[in-house]
ZANU-836953 format. One line per field, with one value per residue (C-alpha): residue number from 1; x, y, z; chain. Coordinates in steps of 0.05 Angstrom, whole numbers, padded with zeros to 5 digits. Each point is the difference from the previous one (the first is absolute). Example, Ala and Ser with C-alpha at 12.3 -4.5 7.8 and 13.67 -1.06 7.14 Angstrom:
% residues 2
pos 1 | 2
xx 00246 | 00027
yy -00090 | 00069
zz 00156 | -00013
unit A | A
% end
This chain:
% residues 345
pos 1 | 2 | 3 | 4 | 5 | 6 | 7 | 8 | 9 | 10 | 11 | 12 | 13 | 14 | 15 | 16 | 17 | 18 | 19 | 20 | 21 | 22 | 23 | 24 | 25 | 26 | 27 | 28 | 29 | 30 | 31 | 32 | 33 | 34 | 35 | 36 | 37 | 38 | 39 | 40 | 41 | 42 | 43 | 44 | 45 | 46 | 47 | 48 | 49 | 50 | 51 | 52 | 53 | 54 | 55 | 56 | 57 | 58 | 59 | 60 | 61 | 62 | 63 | 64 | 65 | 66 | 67 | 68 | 69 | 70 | 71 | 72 | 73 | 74 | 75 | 76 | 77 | 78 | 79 | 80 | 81 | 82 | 83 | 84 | 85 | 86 | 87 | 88 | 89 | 90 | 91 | 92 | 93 | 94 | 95 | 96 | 97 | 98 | 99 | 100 | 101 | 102 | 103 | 104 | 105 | 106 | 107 | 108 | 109 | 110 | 111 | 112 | 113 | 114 | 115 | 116 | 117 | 118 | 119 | 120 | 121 | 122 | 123 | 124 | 125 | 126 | 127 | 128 | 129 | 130 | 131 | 132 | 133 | 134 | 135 | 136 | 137 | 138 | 139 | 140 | 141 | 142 | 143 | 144 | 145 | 146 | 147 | 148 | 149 | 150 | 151 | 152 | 153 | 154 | 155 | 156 | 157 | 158 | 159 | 160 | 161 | 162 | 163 | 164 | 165 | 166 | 167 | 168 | 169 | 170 | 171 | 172 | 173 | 174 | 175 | 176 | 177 | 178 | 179 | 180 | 181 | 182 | 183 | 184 | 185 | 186 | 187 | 188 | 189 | 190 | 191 | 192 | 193 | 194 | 195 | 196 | 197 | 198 | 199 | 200 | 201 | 202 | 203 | 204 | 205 | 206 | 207 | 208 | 209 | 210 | 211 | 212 | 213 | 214 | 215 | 216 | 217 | 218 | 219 | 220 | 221 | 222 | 223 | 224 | 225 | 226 | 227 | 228 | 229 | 230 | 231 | 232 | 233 | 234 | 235 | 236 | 237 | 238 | 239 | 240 | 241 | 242 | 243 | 244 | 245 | 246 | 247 | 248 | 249 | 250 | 251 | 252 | 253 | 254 | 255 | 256 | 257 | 258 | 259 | 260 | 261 | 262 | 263 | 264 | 265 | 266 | 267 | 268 | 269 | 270 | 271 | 272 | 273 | 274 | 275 | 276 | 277 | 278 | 279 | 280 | 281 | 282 | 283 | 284 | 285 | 286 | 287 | 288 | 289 | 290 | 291 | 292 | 293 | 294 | 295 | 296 | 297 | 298 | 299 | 300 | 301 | 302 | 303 | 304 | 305 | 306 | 307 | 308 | 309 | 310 | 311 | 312 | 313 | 314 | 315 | 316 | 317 | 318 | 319 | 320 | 321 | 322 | 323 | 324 | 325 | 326 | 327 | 328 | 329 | 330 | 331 | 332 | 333 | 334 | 335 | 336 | 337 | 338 | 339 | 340 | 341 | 342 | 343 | 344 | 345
xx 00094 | 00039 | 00012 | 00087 | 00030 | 00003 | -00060 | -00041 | -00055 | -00054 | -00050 | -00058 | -00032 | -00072 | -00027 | -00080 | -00041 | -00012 | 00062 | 00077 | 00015 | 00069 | 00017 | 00066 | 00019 | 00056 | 00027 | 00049 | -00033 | -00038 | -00065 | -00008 | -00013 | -00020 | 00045 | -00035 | -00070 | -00014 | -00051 | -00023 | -00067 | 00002 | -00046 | -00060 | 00010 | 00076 | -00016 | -00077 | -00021 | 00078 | 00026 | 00043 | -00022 | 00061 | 00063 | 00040 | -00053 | 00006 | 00080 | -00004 | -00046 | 00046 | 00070 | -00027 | -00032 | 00077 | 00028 | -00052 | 00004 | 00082 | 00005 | 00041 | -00032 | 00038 | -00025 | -00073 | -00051 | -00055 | -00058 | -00037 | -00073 | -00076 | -00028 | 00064 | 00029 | -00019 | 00000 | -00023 | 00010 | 00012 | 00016 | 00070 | 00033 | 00043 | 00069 | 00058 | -00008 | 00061 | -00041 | -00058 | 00027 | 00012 | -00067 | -00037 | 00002 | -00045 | -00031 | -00032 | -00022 | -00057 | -00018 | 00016 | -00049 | 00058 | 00062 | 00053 | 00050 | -00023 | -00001 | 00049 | -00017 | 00020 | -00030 | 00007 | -00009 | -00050 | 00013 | 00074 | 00016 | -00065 | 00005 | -00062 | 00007 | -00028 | 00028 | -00043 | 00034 | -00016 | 00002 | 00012 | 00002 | 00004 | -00009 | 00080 | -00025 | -00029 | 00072 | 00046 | -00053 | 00006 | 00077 | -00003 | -00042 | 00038 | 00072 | -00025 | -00012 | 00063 | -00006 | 00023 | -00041 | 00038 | -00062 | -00062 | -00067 | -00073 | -00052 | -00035 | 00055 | 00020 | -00056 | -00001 | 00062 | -00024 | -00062 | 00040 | 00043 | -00049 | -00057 | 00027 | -00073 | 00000 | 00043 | -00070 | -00064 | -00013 | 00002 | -00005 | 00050 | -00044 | 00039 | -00048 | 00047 | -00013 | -00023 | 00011 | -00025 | 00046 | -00023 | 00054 | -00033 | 00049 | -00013 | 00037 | 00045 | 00011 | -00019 | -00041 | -00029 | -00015 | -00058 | 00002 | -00062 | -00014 | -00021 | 00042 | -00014 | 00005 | -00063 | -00042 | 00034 | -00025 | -00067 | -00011 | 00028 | -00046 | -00073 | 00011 | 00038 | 00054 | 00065 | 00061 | 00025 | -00070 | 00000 | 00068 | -00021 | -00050 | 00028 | 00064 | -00051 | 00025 | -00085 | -00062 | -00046 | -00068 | 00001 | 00065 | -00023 | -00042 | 00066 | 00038 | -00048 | -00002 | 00076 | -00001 | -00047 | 00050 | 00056 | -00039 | -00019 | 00070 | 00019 | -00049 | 00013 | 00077 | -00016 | -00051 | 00045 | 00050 | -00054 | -00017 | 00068 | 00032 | -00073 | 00039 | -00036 | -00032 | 00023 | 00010 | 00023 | 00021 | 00053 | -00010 | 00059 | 00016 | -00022 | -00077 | 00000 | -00008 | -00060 | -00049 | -00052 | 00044 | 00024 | -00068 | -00040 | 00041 | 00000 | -00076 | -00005 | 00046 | -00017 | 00066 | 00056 | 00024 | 00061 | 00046 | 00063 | 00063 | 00063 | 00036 | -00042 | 00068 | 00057 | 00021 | 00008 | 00062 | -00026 | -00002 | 00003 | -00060 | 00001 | -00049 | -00059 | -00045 | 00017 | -00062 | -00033 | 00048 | 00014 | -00047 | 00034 | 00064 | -00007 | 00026 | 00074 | -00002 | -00005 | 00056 | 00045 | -00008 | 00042 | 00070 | 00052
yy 00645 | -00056 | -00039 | 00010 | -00020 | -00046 | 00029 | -00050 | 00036 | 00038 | 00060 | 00000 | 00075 | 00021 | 00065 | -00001 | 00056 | -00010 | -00034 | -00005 | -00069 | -00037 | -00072 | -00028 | -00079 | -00036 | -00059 | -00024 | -00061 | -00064 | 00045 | 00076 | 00033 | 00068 | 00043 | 00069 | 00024 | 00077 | 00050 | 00064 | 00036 | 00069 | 00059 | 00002 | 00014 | -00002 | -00059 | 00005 | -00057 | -00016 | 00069 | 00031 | 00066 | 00018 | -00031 | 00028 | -00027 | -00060 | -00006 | 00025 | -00065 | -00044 | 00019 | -00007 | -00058 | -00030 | 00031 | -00029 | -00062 | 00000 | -00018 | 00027 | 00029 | -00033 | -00060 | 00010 | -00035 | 00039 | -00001 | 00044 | -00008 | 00028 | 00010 | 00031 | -00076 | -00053 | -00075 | -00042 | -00077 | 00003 | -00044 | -00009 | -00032 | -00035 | 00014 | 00014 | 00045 | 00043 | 00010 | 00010 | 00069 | 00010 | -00007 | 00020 | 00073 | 00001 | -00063 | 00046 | 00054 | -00056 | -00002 | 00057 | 00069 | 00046 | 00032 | -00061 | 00052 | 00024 | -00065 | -00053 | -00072 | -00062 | -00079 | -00063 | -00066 | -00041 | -00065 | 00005 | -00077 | -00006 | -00020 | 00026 | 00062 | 00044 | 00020 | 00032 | 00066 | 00041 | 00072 | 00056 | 00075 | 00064 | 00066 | 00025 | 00065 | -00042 | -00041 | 00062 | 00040 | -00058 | -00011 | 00078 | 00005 | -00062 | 00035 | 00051 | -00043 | -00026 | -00069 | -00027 | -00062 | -00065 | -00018 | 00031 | -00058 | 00013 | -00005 | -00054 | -00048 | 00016 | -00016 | -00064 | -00016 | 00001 | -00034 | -00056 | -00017 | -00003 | -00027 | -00045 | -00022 | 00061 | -00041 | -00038 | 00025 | 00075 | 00035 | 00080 | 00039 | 00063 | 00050 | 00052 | 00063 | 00068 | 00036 | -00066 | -00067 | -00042 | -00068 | -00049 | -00060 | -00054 | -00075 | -00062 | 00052 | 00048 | 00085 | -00002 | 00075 | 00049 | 00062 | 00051 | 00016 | 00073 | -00031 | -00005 | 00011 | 00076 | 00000 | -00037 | 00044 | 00067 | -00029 | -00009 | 00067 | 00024 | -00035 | -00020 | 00063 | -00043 | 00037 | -00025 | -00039 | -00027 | -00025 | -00028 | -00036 | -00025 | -00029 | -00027 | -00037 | 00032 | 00021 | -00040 | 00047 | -00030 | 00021 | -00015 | -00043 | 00041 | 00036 | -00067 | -00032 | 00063 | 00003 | -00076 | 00000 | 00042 | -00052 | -00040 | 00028 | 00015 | -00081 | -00026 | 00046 | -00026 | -00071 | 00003 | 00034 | -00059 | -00035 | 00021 | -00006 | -00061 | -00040 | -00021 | -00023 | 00041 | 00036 | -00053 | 00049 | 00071 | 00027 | 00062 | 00049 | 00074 | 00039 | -00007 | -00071 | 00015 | 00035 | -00041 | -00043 | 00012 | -00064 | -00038 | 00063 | -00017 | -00078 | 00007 | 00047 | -00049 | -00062 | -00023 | -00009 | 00050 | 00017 | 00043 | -00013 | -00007 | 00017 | -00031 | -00056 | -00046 | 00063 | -00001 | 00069 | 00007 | 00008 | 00080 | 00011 | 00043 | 00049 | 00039 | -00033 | -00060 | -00036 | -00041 | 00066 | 00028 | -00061 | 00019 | 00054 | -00028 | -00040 | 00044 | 00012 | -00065 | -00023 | 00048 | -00019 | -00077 | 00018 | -00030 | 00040
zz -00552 | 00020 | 00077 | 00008 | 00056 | 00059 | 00044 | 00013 | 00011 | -00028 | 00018 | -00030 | -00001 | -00019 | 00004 | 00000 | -00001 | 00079 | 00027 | -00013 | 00012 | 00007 | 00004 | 00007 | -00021 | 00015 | -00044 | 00025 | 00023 | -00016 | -00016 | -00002 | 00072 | 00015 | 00038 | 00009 | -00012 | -00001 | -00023 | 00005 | -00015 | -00050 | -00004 | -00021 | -00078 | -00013 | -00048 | -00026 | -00057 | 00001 | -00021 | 00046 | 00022 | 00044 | -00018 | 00053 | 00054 | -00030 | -00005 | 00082 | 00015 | -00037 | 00030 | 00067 | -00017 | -00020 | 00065 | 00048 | -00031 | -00005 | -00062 | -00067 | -00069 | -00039 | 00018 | -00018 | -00048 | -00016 | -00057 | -00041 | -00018 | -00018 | -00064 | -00039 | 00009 | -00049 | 00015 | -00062 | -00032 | -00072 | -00045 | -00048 | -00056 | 00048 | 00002 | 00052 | 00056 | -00028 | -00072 | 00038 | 00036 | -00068 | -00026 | 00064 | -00015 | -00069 | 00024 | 00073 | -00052 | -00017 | 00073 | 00038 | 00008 | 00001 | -00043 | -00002 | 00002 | 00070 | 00036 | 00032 | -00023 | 00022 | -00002 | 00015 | -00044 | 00034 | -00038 | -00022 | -00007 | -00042 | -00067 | -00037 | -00050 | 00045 | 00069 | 00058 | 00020 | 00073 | -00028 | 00050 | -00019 | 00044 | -00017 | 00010 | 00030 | 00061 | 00009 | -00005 | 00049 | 00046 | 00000 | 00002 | 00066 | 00028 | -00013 | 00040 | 00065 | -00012 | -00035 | -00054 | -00023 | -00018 | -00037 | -00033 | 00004 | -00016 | 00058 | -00035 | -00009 | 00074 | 00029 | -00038 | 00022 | 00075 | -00008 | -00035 | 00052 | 00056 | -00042 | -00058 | -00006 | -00054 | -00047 | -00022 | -00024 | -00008 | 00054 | 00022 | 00036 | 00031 | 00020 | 00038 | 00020 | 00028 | -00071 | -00045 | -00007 | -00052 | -00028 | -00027 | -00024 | -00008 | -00042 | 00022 | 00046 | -00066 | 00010 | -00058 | 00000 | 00060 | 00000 | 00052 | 00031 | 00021 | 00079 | 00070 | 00071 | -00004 | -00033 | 00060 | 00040 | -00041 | 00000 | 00069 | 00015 | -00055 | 00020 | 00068 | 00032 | 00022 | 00016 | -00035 | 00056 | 00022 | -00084 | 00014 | 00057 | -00031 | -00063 | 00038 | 00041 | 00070 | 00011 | -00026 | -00047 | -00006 | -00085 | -00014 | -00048 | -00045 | -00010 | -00011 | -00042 | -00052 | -00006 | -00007 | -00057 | -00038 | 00018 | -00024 | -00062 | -00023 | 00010 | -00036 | -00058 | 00010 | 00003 | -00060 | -00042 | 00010 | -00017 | -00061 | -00029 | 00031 | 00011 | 00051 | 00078 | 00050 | 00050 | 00055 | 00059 | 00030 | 00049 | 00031 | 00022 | 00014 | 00055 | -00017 | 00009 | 00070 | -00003 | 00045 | -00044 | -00068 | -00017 | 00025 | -00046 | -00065 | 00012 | -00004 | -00045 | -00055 | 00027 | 00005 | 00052 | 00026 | 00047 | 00038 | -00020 | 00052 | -00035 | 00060 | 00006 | -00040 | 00015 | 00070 | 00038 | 00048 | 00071 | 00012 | -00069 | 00005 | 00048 | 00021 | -00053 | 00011 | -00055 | -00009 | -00005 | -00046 | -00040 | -00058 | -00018 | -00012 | -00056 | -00043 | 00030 | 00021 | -00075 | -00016 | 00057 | -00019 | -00067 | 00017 | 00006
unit A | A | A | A | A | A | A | A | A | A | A | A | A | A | A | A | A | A | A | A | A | A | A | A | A | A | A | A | A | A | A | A | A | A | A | A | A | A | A | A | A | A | A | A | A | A | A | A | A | A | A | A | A | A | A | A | A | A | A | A | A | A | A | A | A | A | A | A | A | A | A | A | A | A | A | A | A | A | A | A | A | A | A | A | A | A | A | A | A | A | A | A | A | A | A | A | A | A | A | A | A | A | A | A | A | A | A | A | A | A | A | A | A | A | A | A | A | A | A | A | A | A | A | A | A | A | A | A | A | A | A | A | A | A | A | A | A | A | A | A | A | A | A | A | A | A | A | A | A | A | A | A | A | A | A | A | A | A | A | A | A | A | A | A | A | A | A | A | A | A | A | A | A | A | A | A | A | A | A | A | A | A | A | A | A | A | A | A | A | A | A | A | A | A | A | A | A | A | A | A | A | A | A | A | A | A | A | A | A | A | A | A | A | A | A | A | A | A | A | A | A | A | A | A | A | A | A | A | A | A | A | A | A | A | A | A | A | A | A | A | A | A | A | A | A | A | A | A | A | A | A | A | A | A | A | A | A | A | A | A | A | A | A | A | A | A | A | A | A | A | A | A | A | A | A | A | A | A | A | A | A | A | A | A | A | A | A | A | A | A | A | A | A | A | A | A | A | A | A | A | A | A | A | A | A | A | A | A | A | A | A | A | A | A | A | A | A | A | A | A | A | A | A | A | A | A | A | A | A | A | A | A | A | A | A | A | A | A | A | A | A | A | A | A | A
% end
C-alpha cells in the first residue's frame, strides 16, 4: 500500500495489548512536528500474547480513538508484528532489485519457518551500489493470515491504512531520528510492552534480527497481585511509580533477568555469524520502561548503557497537542506510532 495524495500528514496507529495509541505528524515543514497525541486503554484480555480475543472490542477502541483524536482512517500507518513476522539478512547473487522480487520468493523458502505460499514478503537491498557478487538483502515475511486479520479488524473501526510497516522497523525509525547515535556500533532497541518484550538489534544503524520475549509489565503486575495481595490498582500504582513498594525490586530484578537473557542470546547469535563487535548499548521503550528501577536493573544486570529513550527528544510536539496526558510520562509508549507516523506522506 502506497502514500497518494497531497496530505501532508501522517497517523501513525498501534494497537498494543494494553493501549490504543495514535500519533499524528505533520510535514509540511522544515522537520516533522507532531500535531495530535491520543490513546486509549482496552480490557483486560481483548488482545492476550498479541491475538485478539474480541475483535469488535477492539474495532470500538479504535474508532473512538480516530474521533477523539479528529483525525481520518484513511490516513493511517500502522504495523504488524510478533513471532508470525520474520526479519532476516541474507545473502544474494547480486542483481537488480526488479530480478530480485523475482527471485525472492524461492530464495525466502531457504530462510523462512513457514509455507511461502501463505506469507507476504518483501526486502530491501542493503548495499545496492556495491559491486561484489554477493548483495546483502533485509528479508521480511508475515504470515498473510495476520495482515488480512489486521486490515480485517481495522476495516471495521473504519480505517483504511495508507501503509502496512512492521513494529520492528518502526520503532527503528523513531529511535533514529531522535538518537542517530544508533547509526554506529551495535546497539539494542528493547521494547518492553504490556504482554511482549521485542528486541531489534541493529549494526551500524541496520535491524539485523529481532526475538520476542514472552515478558511485559502485566506480568509484575500479576505477581504482585499474586504474592503480595496487592489489588490491581494498588499493583498499578505501584509499577507506574505513583506509591513506593519496599520489594519492588525483587519483582523487577526477576523480570529483568529474563530481558536479559533473551539479549544476550540475540546479540550472541549475531555473533556467531557475523563475528562482528559487541553489543555497545541499549534503549529501552514501551510502557514497561517506566517501571521504577527497570532501566538501572537491566543496565547492571548487562553491564552496559542503558537508556530511556524520548521519541520527541529531536520531533517537536505542537503546544496542546496532547491533551489530557503528561507526555513525559507517556512518551515511552509512543515510539511505535511515532515511527509509523514519521513515514512521509
Amino acid at each position: 500500500m502506497a502514500l497518494f495524495g497531497r496530505s501532508k500528514t501522517s497517523v501513525g496507529l498501534d494497537i498494543g495489548s494494553g493501549f490504543v495509541k495514535l500519533v499524528q505528524v505533520d510535514h509540511s515543514g522544515d522537520q516533522p512536528e507532531v500535531t495530535r497525541v491520543a490513546m486509549r486503554a482496552l480490557l483486560p484480555d481483548a488482545i492476550v500474547e498479541g491475538e485478539v480475543m474480541d475483535p469488535g472490542l477492539v474495532a470500538d477502541t479504535v474508532r473512538a480513538l480516530m474521533e477523539e483524536a479528529g483525525v481520518k482512517g484513511e490516513k493511517l500507518v500502522t504495523a504488524i508484528g510478533g513471532h508470525d513476522v520474520i526479519i532476516k539478512k541474507i545473502s544474494m547473487d547480486r542483481m537488480s532489485e526488479e530480478d530480485a522480487r523475482q527471485v525472492l520468493p524461492f530464495e525466502a523458502e531457504r530462510h523462512v519457518p513457514f509455507d511461502i505460499q501463505s506469507v507476504e514478503l518483501d526486502f530491501q537491498i542493503l548495499d545496492p551500489e556495491g559491486s561484489s557478487p554477493k548483495m546483502d538483502v533485509l528479508l521480511v515475511a508475515a504470515k498473510r493470515d495476520l495482515v488480512e486479520d489486521k486490515l480485517s479488524l481495522l476495516s471495521d473501526a473504519g480505517a483504511v491504512p495508507r501503509i502496512m510497516d512492521v513494529d520492528a522497523f518502526a520503532l527503528h525509525n523513531a529511535f533514529e531520528r531522535n538518537h542517530p547515535e544508533i547509526r554506529t556500533g551495535v546497539t539494542a532497541l528493547v521494547n518492553v510492552g504490556h504482554e511482549m518484550t521485542n528486541v531489534n538489534i541493529l549494526v551500524d544503524g541496520v535491524p539485523i534480527l529481532t526475538r520476542d520475549i514472552p515478558f511485559g509489565s502485566r506480568r509484575i503486575r500479576e505477581d504482585l497481585q499474586r504474592e503480595r495481595g496487592l489489588t490491581a490498582e494498588e499493583a498499578e500504582d505501584a509499577v507506574q511509580g505513583r506509591t513506593a513498594l519496599d520489594d519492588l525490586s525483587l519483582f523487577v530484578d526477576r523480570g529483568v533477568e529474563e530481558v536479559a537473557t533473551g539479549v544476550e542470546r540475540a546479540a550472541a547469535f549475531l555473533m556467531t555469524r557475523d563475528s562482528g563487535e559487541s553489543l555497545g548499548r541499549i534503549f529501552l521503550s514501551g510502557g514497561g520502561a517506566r517501571i521504577p528501577g527497570l532501566a538501572e536493573a537491566l543496565a547492571r544486570r548487562m553491564d552496559i548503557e542503558t537508556r530511556i529513550a524520548n521519541p520527541f527528544e529531536r520531533v517537536p510536539v505542537r503546544p496542546g497537542a496532547a491533551p489530557g496526558l503528561v507526555l513525559d510520562e507517556a512518551a515511552p509508549m509512543l515510539q511505535l506510532p511515532l515511527g509509523l507516523a514519521l513515514r512521509k506522506p
